[in-house]
N, C-alpha and C positions, 0 to 999 in steps of 0.2 A: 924519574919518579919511583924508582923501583925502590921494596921494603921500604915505605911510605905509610905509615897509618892512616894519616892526618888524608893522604891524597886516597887511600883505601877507603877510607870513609867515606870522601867525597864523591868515588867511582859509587859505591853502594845506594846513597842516600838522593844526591841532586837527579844521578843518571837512572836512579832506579827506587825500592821501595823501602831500601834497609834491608843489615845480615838478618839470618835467620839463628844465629847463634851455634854455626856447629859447622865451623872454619870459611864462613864465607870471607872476614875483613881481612884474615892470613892471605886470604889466594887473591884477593884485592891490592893490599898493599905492596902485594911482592911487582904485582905488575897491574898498574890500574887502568891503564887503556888496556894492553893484552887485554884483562879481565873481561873486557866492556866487550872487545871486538870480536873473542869468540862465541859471545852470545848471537851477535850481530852476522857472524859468518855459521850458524848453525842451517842447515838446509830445512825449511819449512816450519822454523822454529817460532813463527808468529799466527802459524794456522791453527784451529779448536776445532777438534769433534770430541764427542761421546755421549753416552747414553742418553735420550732426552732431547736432544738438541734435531731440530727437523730444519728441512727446506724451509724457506719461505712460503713456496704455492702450497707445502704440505700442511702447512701452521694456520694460513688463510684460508682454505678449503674447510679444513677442523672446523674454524671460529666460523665461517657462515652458514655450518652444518648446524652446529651448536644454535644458532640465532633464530635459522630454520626454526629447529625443533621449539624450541622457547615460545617464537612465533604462535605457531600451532598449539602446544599447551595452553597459551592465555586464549586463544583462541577458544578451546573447549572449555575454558573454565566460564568463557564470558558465556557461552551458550547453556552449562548447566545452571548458571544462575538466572538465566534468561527464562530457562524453563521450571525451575523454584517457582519463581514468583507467578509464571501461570498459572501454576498448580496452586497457590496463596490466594491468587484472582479469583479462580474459578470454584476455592472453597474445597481442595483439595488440600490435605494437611503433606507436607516435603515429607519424604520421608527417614531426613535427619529426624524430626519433630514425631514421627509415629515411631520411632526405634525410643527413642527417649522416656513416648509416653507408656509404652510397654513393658517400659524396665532394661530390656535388652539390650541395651545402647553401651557401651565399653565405655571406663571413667576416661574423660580428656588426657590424653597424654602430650608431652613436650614434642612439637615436631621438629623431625630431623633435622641438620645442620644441613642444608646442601651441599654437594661434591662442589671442591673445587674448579671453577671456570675455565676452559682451556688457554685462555692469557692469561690466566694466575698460574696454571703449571708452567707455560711454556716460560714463561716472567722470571718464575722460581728456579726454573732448571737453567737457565740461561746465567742467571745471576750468579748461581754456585760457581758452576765451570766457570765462569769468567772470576771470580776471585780464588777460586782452589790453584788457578795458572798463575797469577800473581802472586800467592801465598810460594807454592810452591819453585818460583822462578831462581836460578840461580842468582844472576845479576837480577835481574827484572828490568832490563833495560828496554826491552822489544814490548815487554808488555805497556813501560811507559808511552811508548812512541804509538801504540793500540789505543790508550788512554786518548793522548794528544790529537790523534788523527779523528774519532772518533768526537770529540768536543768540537774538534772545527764543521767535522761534518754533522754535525749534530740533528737528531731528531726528539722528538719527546713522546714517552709516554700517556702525558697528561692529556694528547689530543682524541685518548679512545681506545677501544678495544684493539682496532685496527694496528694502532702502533705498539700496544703493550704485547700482542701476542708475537709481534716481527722483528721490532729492537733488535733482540740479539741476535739473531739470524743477519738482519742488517747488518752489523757491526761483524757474523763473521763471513759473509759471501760479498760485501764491499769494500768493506776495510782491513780486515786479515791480510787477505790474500796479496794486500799490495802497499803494505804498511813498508815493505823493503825493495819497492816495486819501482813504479815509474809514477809522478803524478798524473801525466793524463791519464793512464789507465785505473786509476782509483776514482781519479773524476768521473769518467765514463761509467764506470760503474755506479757511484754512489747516484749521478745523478737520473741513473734510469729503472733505479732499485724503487718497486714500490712502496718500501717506506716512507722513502724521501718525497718519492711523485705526491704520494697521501699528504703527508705532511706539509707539506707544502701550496696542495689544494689545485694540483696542475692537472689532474682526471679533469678537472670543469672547465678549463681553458679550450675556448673553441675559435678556431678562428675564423673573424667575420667573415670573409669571403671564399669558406670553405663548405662544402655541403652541406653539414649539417648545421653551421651559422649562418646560410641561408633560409635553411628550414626551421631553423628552431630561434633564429635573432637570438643568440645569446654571443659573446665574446668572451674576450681575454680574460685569463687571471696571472698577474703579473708577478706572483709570490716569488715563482722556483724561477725565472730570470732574473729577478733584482737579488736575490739571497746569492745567485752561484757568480755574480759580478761583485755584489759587493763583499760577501764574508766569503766566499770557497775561492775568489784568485786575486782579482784584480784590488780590494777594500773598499772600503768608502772613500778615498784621495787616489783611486786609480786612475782618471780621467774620462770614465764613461759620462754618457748623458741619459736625460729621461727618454730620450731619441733611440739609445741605444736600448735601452731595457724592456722598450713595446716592439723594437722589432726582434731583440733577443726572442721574448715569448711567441709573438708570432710561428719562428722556427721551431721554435720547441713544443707546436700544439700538435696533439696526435699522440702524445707522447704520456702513455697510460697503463694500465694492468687489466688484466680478464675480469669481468666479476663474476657475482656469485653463480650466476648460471653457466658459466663455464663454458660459453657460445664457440669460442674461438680461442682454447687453451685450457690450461686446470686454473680453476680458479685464482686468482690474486700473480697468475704469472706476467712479465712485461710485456709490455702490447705498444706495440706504432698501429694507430689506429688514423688511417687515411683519412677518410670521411670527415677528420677534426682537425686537419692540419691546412692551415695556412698555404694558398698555391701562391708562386712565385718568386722570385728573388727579393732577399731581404741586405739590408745592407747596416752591417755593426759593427762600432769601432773605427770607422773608416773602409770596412774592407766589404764589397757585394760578392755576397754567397748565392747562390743560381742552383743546387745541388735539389734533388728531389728527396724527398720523404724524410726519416731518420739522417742519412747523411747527413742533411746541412744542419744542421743541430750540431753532431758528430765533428761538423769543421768547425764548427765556432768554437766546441771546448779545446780542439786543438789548437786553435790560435790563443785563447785564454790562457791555457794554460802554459805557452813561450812567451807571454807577455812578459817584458819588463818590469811593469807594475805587481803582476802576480810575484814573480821571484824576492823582490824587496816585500809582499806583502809575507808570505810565507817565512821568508826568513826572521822578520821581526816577529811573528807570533810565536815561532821554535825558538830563539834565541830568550823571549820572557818568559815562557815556559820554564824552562831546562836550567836559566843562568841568573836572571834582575827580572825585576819588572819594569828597569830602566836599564837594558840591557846594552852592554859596550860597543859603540859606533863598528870598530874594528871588526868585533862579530858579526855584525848585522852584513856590511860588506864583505866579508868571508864566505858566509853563508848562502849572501846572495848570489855571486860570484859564482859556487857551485853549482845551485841550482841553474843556474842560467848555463854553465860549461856544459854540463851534464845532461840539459835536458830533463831536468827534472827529476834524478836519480836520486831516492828518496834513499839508497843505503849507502848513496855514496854522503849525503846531507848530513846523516847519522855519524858516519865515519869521519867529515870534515869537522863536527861539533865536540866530538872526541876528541880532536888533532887540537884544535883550538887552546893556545894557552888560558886563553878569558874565559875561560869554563872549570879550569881548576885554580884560576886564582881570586875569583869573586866571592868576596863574603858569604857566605850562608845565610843571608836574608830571606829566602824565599820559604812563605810557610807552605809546610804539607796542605791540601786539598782535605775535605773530611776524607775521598776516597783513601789517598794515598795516606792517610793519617790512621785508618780502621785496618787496611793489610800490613802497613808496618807493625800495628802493636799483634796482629795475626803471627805475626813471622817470628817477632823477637820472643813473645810466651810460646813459641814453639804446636801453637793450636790452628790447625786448618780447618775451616769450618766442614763441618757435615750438613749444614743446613742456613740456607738463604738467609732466615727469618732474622738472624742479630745484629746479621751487616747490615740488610733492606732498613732496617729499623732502626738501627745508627745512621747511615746516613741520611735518612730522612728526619730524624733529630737536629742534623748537623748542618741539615741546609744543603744538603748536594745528594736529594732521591736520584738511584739511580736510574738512567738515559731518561730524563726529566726537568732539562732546563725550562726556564722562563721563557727564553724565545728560539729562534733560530741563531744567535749569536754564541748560544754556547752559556757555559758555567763560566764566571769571572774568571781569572786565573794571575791576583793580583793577592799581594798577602793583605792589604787593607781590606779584599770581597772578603776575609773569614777570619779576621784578628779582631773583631769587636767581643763586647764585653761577655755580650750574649751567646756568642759562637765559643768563645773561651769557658765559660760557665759548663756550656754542655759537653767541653772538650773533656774537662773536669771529673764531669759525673760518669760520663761516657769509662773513663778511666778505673774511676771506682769499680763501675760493674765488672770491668775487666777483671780487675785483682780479686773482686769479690767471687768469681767463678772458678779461681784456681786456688784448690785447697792444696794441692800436691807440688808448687812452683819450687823451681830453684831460687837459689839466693839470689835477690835482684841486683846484687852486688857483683857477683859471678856475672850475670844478664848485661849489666853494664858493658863488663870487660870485654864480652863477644862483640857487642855491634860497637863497641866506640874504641875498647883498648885506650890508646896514648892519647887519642883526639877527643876524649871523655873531660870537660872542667873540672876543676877544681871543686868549685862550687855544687854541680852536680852530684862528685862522688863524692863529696860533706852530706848531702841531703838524702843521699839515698841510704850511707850508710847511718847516720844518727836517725832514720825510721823504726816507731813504737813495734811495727810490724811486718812482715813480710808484704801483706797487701799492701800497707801504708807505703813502702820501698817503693811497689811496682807501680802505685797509682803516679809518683812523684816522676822515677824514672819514664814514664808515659806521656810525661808534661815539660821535660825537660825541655830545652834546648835539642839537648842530639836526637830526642825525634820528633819533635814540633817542627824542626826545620832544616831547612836541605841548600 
């Protein structure tokens, strides 16, 4: 495939976010697996720090400091008014109401805005750095496989403070670190990352015949064992039973985070908490696990995650992802095949889907994501955001808030979930603003030539060039084919 446009494109666009206009689809097409695989052989080239960016128990400590104090302020506010109206009872004038009658009383002024919440910073700062890496990724290939990984393991913001201040943090102390890793050891982590624990409501899971479901008669919550069998390995046609998924949870109780008072850790850090877990041997899947505390938990994701089931589940989601949404038999068994050789070697999966000819010769059917639809048009006007507020708010126009799915399944990732009329309208307008924010643009004609060159339509480069305006070009270019879809 070498000096390949068409396949330069394809390395840019399916496997990543789009050029950025300043020789990326030259160094693509000369060599477009090369291209892919040096991003993919970069040493720690999937990990995020900087500015802003905290632990997890650092970010959770904040937020229950924060709620503290909040606490207490309503707290006083309730007692001064408590003690107003005594003074009203007892025929005592408030003494808002004697400053007033005196004259002395200062005209009302507008009250302050409040500082921002510590999960609107942490939210804000997290969101930047995770699209300023995207914006600025050579390929972007790692960052999509970030993308990918993080939708399967999904958490949401929508359920709280708790989640909107730790999201990214999630996404980079579970999912980073092992995006090019092994899958159990991503499993292992995501599933004992308090995000996910929160999220999924496994702090309340106690098991009946453990001390404190003696003492307190409360049980199971079966949330975080039916989500990590049916969506994180084995699917929904993996051949578990409901048999399996009460005694999953059972193993998995105990299995929680510090809270606020900070008893036994700093706050919000992971906790196996004995007194909640389930005694005795449990048996799932076929197999009895006998293992005390955290361990048996810890066996059962390693048997999940060498399931059979798990490998064909995983490969069909990366294979629709990355290629069809009716994605080619051949690949699926390819894909699977690796995963299962390998053990779950998640850069060797990467590297198999590279190698794969059904990955560069499949139509470009698949539409962009609003994500990957708001960093492509970032890349190609050449503008990296300085600030959270256009993307948060594009995508949340677009139907894809970020780490804000609807459930724990994840954002659709089918071009019918974001080809309706309505999704297109706002694709539209969304495009507008774009053009309208760049007074100083190059020619979109030129803009063309960088991310598409040869694999540019006909049709396209008609449209863009008979444009009344430079804006009118780029809005059009923005809607095109070459970056609607990949």
């Amino acid at each position: 495939m070498a000096n390949d446009p068409k396949s330069g494109w394809t390395a840019l666009n399916r496997f990543g976010f789009g050029a950025r206009g300043d020789g990326d689809l030259a160094a693509a097409a000369a060599d477009p697996r090369g291209f892919l695989l040096a991003e993919v052989d970069q040493p720690g080239i999937a990990l995020l720090d900087g500015p802003g960016l905290a632990s997890t128990p650092s970010l959770l400590k904040a937020l229950f400091d924060e709620q503290e104090k909040r606490r207490l302020e309503r707290e006083g506010a309730d007692r001064a008014k408590i003690a107003s109206a005594l003074q009203v009872v007892q025929g005592a004038e408030p003494p808002q109401m004697q400053m007033a009658a005196t004259g002395d009383a200062a005209a009302p002024t507008q009250a302050a805005k409040p500082p921002p919440s510590v999960e609107q910073i942490a939210y804000r700062a997290e969101a930047l750095a995770r699209v300023q890496r995207a914006t600025a990724a050579r390929a972007g290939f790692v960052e999509r496989l970030v993308c990918f990984w993080s939708n399967h393991f999904c958490v949401s913001v929508a359920k709280g403070q708790f989640i909107r201040v730790s999201a990214g943090a999630f996404e980079r102390e579970a999912i980073r670190p092992h995006a090019l890793g092994r899958f159990v050891d991503m499993l292992k982590a995501v599933e004992q990352h308090p995000s996910m624990i929160f999220y999924l409501d496994n702090q309340q899971s106690i098991g009946p015949e453990s001390k404190a479901g003696l003492n307190r008669k409360r049980g199971l919550n079966e949330n975080l064992a039916r989500e990590i069998m049916e969506l994180h390995t084995l699917g929904v046609d993996g051949g578990y039973t409901q048999a399996d998924v009460t005694a999953f949870a059972r193993v998995i109780t105990g299995w929680t985070f510090v809270g606020r008072e900070g008893r036994l850790g700093p706050p919000g850090s992971p906790l196996f908490f004995a007194n909640f877990h389930e005694p005795g041997a449990q048996t799932v899947f076929g197999k009895t696990y006998s293992q005390s505390d955290r361990e048996q938990g810890l066996a059962v994701l390693d048997d999940l995650a060498r399931a059979p089931a798990t490998a064909r589940h995983i490969a069909t989601k990366f294979a629709k992802h990355f290629v069809a949404d009716d994605p080619p038999p051949a690949l699926v068994d390819r894909l699977a095949q690796n995963f299962t050789a390998t053990q779950g070697d998640l850069k060797a999966l990467a590297k198999t889907l590279i190698a794969s000819p059904e990955a560069w010769s499949a139509p470009a059917a698949k539409l962009r994501n609003p994500y990957e639809f708001l960093v492509a048009s970032a890349r190609v006007t050449g503008r990296t955001p300085v600030d959270a507020g256009p993307i948060l708010g594009g995508l949340a126009t677009l139907g894809q808030p970020l780490w804000s799915p609807a459930g724990p399944n994840g954002f659709a990732d089918t071009a019918a979930s974001w080809i309706s009329p309505e999704g297109m309208k706002a694709r539209l307008d969304i495009s507008w603003q774009i053009a309208s924010r760049i007074p100083d643009m190059a020619n979109p004609v030129d803009m063309l030539d960088k991310i598409a060159g040869a694999a540019a339509s006909t049709e396209t480069r008609q449209a863009v060039a008979r444009a009344e305006s430079k804006q009118q070009a780029l809005a059009l270019l923005l809607m095109s084919p070459e970056m609607q879809r990949r």
